[in-house]
C-alpha positions as CSV (number, residue, x, y, z in Angstrom):
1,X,11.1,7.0,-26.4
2,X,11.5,5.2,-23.0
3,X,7.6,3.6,-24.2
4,X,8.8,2.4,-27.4
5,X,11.9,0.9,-26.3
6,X,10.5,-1.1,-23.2
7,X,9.8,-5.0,-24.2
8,X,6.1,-5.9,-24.1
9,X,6.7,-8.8,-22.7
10,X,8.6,-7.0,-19.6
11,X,5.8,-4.3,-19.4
12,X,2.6,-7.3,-19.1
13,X,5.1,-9.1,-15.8
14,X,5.3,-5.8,-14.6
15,X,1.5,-5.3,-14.8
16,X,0.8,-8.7,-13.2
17,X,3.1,-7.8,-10.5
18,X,1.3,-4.5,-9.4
19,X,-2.2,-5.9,-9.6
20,X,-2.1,-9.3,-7.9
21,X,0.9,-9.2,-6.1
22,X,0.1,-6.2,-4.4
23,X,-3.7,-7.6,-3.8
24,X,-1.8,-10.7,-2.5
25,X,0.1,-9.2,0.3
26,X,-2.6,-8.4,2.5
27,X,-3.6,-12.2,2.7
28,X,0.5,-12.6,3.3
29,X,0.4,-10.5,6.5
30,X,-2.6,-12.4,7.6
31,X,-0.1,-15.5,7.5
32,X,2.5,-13.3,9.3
33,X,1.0,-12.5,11.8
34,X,-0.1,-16.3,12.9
35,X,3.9,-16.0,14.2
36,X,4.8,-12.7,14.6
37,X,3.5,-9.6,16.7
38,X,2.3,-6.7,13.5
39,X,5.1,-4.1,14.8
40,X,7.8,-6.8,14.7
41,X,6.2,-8.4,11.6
42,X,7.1,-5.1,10.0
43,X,10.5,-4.3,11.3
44,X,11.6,-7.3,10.0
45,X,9.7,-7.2,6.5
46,X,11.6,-3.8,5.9
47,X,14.7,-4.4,7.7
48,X,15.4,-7.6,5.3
49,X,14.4,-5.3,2.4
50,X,16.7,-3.0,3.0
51,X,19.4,-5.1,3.1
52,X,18.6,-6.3,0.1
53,X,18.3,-3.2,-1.4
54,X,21.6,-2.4,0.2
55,X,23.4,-5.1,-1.3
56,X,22.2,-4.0,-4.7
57,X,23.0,-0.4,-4.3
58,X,26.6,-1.2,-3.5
59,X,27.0,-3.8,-6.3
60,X,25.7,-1.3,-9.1
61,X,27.6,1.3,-7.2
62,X,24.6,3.7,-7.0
63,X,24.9,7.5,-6.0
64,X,24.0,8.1,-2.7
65,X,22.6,11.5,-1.9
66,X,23.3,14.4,0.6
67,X,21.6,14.6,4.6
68,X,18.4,16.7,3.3
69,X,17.9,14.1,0.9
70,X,18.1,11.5,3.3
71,X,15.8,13.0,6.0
72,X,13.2,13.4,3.6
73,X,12.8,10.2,2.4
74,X,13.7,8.9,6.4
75,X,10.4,11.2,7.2
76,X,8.3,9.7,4.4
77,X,9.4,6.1,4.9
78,X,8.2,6.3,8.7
79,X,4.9,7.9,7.3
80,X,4.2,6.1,4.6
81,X,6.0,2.4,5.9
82,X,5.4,3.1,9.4
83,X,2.2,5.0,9.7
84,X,0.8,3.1,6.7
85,X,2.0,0.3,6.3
86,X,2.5,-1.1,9.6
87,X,-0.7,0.5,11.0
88,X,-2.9,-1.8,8.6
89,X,-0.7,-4.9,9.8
90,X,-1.8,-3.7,13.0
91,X,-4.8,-3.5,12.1
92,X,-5.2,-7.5,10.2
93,X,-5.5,-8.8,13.8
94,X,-8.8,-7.5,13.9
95,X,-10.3,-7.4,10.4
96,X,-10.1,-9.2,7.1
97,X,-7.7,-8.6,4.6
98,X,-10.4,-8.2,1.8
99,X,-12.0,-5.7,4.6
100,X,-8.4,-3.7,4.6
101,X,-7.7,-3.8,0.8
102,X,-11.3,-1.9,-0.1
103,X,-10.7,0.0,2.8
104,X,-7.6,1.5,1.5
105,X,-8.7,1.8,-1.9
106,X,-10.4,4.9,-0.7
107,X,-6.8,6.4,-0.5
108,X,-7.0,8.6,-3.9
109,X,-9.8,10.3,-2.0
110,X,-7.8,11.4,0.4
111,X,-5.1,12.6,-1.7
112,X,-7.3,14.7,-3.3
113,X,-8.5,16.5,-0.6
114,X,-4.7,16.7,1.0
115,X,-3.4,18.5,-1.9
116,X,-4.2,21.8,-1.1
117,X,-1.9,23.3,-3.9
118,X,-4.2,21.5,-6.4
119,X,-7.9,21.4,-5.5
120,X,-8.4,24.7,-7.9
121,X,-7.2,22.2,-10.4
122,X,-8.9,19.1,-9.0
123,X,-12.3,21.2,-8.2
124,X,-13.1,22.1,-11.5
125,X,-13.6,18.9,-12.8
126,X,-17.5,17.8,-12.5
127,X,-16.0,14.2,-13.1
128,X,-13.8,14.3,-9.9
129,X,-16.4,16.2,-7.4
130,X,-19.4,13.0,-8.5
131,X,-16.4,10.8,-8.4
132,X,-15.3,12.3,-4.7
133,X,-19.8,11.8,-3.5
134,X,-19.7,8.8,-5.1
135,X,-16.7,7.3,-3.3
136,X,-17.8,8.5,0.1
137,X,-21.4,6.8,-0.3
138,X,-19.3,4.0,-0.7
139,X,-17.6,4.3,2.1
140,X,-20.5,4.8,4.1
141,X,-22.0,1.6,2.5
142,X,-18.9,-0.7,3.8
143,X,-19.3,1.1,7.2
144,X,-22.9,0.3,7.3
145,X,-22.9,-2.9,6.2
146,X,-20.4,-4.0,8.8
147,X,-21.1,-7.4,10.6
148,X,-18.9,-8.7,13.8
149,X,-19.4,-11.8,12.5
150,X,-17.1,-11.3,9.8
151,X,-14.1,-9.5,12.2
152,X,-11.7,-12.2,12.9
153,X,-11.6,-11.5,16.2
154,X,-15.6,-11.9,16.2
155,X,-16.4,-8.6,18.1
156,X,-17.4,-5.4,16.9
157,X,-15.8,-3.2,19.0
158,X,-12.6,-4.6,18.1
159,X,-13.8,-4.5,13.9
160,X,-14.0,-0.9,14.2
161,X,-10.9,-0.3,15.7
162,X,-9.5,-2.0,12.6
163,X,-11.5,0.1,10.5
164,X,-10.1,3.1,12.0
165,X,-6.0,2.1,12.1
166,X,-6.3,2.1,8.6
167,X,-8.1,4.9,7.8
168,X,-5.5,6.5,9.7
169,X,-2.7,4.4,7.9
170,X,-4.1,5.8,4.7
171,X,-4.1,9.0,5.9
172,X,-0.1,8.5,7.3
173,X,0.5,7.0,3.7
174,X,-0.6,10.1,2.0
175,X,1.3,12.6,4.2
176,X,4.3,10.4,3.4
177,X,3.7,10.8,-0.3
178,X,3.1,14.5,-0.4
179,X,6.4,15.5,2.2
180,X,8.6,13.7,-0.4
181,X,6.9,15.2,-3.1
182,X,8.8,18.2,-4.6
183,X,11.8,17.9,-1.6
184,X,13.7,15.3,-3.4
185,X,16.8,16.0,-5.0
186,X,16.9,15.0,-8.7
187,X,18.7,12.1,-9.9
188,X,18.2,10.3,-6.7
189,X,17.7,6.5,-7.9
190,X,14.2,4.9,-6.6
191,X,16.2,2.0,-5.5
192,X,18.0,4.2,-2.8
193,X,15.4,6.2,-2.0
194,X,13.7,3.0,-1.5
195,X,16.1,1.4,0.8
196,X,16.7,4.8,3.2
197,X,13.0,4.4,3.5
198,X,12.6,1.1,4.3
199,X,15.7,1.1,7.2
200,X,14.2,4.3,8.6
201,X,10.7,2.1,8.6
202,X,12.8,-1.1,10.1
203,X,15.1,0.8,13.1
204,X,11.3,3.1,14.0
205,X,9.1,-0.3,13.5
206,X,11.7,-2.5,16.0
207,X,12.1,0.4,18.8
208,X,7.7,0.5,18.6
209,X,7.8,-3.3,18.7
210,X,10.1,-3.2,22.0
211,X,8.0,-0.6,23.4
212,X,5.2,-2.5,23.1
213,X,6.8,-5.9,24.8
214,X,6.8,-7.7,21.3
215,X,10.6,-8.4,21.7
216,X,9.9,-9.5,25.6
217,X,7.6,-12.4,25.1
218,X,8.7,-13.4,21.6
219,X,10.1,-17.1,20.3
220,X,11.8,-17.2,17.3
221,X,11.1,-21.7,17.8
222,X,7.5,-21.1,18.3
223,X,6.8,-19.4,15.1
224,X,5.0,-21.8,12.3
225,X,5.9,-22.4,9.1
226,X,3.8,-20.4,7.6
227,X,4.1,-17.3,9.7
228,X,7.9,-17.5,8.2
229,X,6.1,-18.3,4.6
230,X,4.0,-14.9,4.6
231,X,7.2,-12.6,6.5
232,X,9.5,-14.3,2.8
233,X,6.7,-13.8,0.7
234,X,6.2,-9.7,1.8
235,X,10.0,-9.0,1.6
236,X,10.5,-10.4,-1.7
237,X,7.4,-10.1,-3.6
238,X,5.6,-6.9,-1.6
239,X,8.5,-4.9,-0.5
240,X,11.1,-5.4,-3.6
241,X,9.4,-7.1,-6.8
242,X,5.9,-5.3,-6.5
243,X,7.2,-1.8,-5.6
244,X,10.2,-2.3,-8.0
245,X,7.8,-3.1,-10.7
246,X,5.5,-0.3,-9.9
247,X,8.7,2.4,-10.0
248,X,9.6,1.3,-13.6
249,X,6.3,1.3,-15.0
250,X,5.6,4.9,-14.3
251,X,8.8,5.5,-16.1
252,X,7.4,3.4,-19.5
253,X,3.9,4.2,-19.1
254,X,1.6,7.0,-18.4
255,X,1.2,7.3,-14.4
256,X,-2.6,7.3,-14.9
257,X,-2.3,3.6,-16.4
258,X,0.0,2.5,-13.6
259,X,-2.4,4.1,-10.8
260,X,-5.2,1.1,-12.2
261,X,-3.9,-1.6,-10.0
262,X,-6.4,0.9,-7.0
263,X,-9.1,-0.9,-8.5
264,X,-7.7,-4.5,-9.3
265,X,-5.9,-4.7,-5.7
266,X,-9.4,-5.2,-3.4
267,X,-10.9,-7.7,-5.6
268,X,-7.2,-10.1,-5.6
269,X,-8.1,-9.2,-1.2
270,X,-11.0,-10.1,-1.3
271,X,-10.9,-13.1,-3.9
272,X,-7.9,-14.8,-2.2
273,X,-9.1,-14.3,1.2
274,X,-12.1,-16.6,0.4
275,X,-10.0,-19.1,-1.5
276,X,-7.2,-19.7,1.1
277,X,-8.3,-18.3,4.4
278,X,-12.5,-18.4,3.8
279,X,-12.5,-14.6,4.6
280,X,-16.3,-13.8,4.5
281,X,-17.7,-10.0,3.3
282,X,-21.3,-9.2,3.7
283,X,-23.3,-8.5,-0.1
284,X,-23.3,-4.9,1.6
285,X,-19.7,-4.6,2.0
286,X,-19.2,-5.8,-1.6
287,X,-21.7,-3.8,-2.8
288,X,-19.9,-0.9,-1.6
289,X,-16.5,-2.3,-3.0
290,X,-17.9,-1.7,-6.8
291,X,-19.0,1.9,-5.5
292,X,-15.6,2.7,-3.9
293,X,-13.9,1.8,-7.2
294,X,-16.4,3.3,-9.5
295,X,-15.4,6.9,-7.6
296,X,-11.9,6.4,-7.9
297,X,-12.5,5.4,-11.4
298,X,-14.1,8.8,-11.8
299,X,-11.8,11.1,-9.7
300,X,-8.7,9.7,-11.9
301,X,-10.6,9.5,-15.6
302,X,-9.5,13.4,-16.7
303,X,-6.0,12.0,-16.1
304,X,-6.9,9.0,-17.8
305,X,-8.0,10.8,-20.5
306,X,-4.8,12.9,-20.4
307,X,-2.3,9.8,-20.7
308,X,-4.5,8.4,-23.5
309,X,-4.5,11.4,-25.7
310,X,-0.6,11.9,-25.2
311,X,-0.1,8.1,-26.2
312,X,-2.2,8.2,-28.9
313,X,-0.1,11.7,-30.0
């Protein structure tokens, strides 16, 4: 019913919003962080959110929920916002955004083999276990065909620290996803759980920026224009219109449809890191890109195959 009634028109924006303007918000914390230090980057970018969100909540007079519910999503949002999110901020002083994106497009892997409660389910499809090798290799490809000359900080050392916050931001990301998973109460919009999230994210993201000195030796008059440019463009179009768009889709189309913008996401990276910033990948690393995504495609295609049937039903 809820497929039928939903406007083409509204479903294709939606589409376009999950698959380039999430791919687009990796270049836009490249731009951030030209002004901003990555933990104070991302209290802010939530902190404005929320407010947002805030405002809205109060004006449609939305339901909020009861302390458990609230410490759940609190304990994803600083997993998944915090742990996630901010690490790979972090982790953009070091590498490309292109280099991040395919990195994290490796997170269904890890979801898979996180959901303990599942792998008999997941295991005993030939399609997922090629799809799981396949992904790996691909992996190790990237890994492999790592140059220093294309870290932005030009040295190795510091390239693989990159690497590693944000395979430990994915991993954050999906221990976020699965605590929420089955502890939320029902009826719960996804615009409050959204904005308890992101002020959890925003208050934990501004006590780790003060830890760390960014508060000490920052000046709000020395940052650039387009430091302020990417910090707008990631509060409006990354943390509200993107994930907005991405929390009604699932409701009008099958999950396994929505979950697609994993393999569109890189290439946007990649393709506007060359065009605005002349982010550079070696033919190995992109090489390995196509065999990241041609796992994922084949870990998610009995659920694809799923969705279909029941549409076509």
């Amino acid at each position: 019913m809820a497929q039928q009634k939903a406007p083409q028109w509204l479903i294709v924006l939606a589409f376009m919003a999950v698959y380039i303007v999430w791919g687009t918000t990796y270049l836009a914390v490249i731009y951030g962080l030209r002004g901003f230090p990555p933990f104070m980057l991302s209290a802010l970018r939530y902190l404005m959110a929320a407010l947002l969100l805030l405002g809205w909540c109060f004006i449609k007079k939305e339901k909020w929920p009861g302390w458990q519910a609230i410490r759940t999503c609190s304990i994803s949002g600083l997993f998944m916002l915090v742990g996630g999110s901010g690490m790979v901020a972090w982790a953009e002083q070091y590498i490309t955004s292109g280099q991040a994106a395919i990195v994290i497009a490796a997170e269904p892997f890890f979801f898979l083999l996180a959901d303990r409660k599942r792998w008999k389910e997941y295991f005993s499809s030939w399609f997922i276990i090629i799809g799981l090798l396949i992904g790996f290799t691909g992996i190790l490809l990237f890994f492999g065909g790592s140059d220093a000359t294309s870290a932005s900080a030009g040295n190795v050392t510091t390239e693989w620290m990159g690497y590693v916050a944000v395979l430990i931001g994915t991993v954050f990301w999906v221990g976020g996803a699965l605590h929420a998973e089955g502890r939320m109460e029902k009826g719960i919009s996804n615009i409050v759980s959204s904005c308890i999230q992101l002020f959890a994210a925003g208050i934990c993201s501004s006590l780790l920026s003060g830890i760390f000195g960014e508060w000490g030796r920052f000046r709000f008059n020395e940052v650039p224009a387009e430091a302020w440019a990417g910090l707008f463009y990631l509060v409006i179009f990354g943390s509200l219109i993107a994930y907005m768009a991405f929390t009604w889709l699932i409701t009008v189309r099958p999950p396994a449809l929505v979950s697609t913008h994993t393999y569109v996401n890189p290439v946007v990276a990649v393709l506007v890191g060359w065009v605005f910033v002349n982010e550079q990948l070696s033919w190995m690393q992109l090489v390995a890109m196509v065999v990241i995504l041609l796992g994922v495609l084949l870990t998610n295609f009995p659920s694809y195959k799923l969705s279909f049937n029941q549409q076509r039903a």
